[in-house]
C-alpha positions in Angstrom: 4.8 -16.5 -11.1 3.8 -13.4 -13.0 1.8 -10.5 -11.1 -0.8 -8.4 -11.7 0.5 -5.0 -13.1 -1.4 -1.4 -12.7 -0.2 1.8 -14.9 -2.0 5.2 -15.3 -1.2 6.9 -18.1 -2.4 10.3 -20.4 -5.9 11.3 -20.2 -6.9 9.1 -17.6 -6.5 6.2 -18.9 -5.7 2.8 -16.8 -4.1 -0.2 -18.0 -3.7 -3.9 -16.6 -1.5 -6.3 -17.0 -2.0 -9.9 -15.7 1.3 -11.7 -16.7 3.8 -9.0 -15.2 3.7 -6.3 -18.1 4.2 -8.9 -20.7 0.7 -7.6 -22.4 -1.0 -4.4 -21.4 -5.5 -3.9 -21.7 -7.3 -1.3 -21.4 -9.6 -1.1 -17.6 -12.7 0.7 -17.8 -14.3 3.2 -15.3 -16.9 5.5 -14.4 -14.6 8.7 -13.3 -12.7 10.5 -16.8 -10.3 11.8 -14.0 -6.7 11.9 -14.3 -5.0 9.9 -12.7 -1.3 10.8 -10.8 -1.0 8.3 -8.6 -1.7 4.3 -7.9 -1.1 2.8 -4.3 -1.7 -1.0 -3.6 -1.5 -3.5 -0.6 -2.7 -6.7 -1.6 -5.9 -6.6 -3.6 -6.6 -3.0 -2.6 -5.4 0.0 -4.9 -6.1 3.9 -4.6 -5.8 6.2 -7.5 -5.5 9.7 -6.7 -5.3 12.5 -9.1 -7.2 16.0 -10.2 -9.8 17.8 -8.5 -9.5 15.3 -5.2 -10.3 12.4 -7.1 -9.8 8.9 -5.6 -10.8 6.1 -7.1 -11.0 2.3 -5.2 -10.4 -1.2 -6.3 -11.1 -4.0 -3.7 -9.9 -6.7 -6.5 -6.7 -5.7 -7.9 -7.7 -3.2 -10.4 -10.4 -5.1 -12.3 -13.4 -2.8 -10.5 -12.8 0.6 -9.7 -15.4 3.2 -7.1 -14.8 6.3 -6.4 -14.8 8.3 -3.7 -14.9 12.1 -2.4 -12.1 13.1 -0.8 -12.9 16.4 0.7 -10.6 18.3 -1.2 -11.1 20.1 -4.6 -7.3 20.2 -5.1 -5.2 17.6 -6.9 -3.8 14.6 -5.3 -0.3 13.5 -6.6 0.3 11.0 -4.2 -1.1 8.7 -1.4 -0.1 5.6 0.9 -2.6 2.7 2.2 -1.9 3.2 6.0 -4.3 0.9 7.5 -6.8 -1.4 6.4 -9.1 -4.5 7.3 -12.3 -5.6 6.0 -14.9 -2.7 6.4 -12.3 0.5 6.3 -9.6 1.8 4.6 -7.2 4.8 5.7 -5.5 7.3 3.3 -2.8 9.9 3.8 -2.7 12.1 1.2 1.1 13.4 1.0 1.4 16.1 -2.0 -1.3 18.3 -3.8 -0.7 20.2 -6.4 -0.6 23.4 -3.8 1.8 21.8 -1.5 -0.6 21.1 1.4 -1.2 17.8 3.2 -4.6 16.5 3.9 -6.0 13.4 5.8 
């Protein structure tokens, strides 16, 4: 059964894919960040990426929120650590400066 797909690319730009990269659209969203990173666990993704963005999809990628992180520096990387219905728990591993957040 094909999957859904996620891919950041230049500029900010996110892409979707519904039949496991076969075909590629455009997603649309209210943040122009750039985007370094995309972390899932089921139907919940994080994109982190410049200036502490990160960005929230409860539904696979098709609607995205954002979020303030705290930070001002840029994110290159996070993991889903814990979620349930009402919260959702981030570790941010690398910024740009080297330092770890949570």
């Amino acid at each position: 059964t094909p999957r859904r797909a996620l891919a950041a690319g230049t500029g900010g730009a996110l892409f979707g894919s519904s039949d496991g990269g076969l075909s590629w659209s455009s997603i649309e969203r209210s943040s122009a960040g750039v985007i370094f990173h995309l972390a899932s666990h089921g139907q919940q993704v994080l994109a982190v990426g410049r200036y502490g963005m990160v960005l929230r999809s409860s539904d696979g990628g098709d609607s995205w929120r954002e979020f303030r992180s705290g930070v001002s520096s840029t994110l290159l990387s996070a993991v889903l650590i814990d979620e349930d219905e009402t919260e959702l728990a981030v570790r941010v591993l690398h910024t740009a400066y080297g330092l770890d957040a949570e």
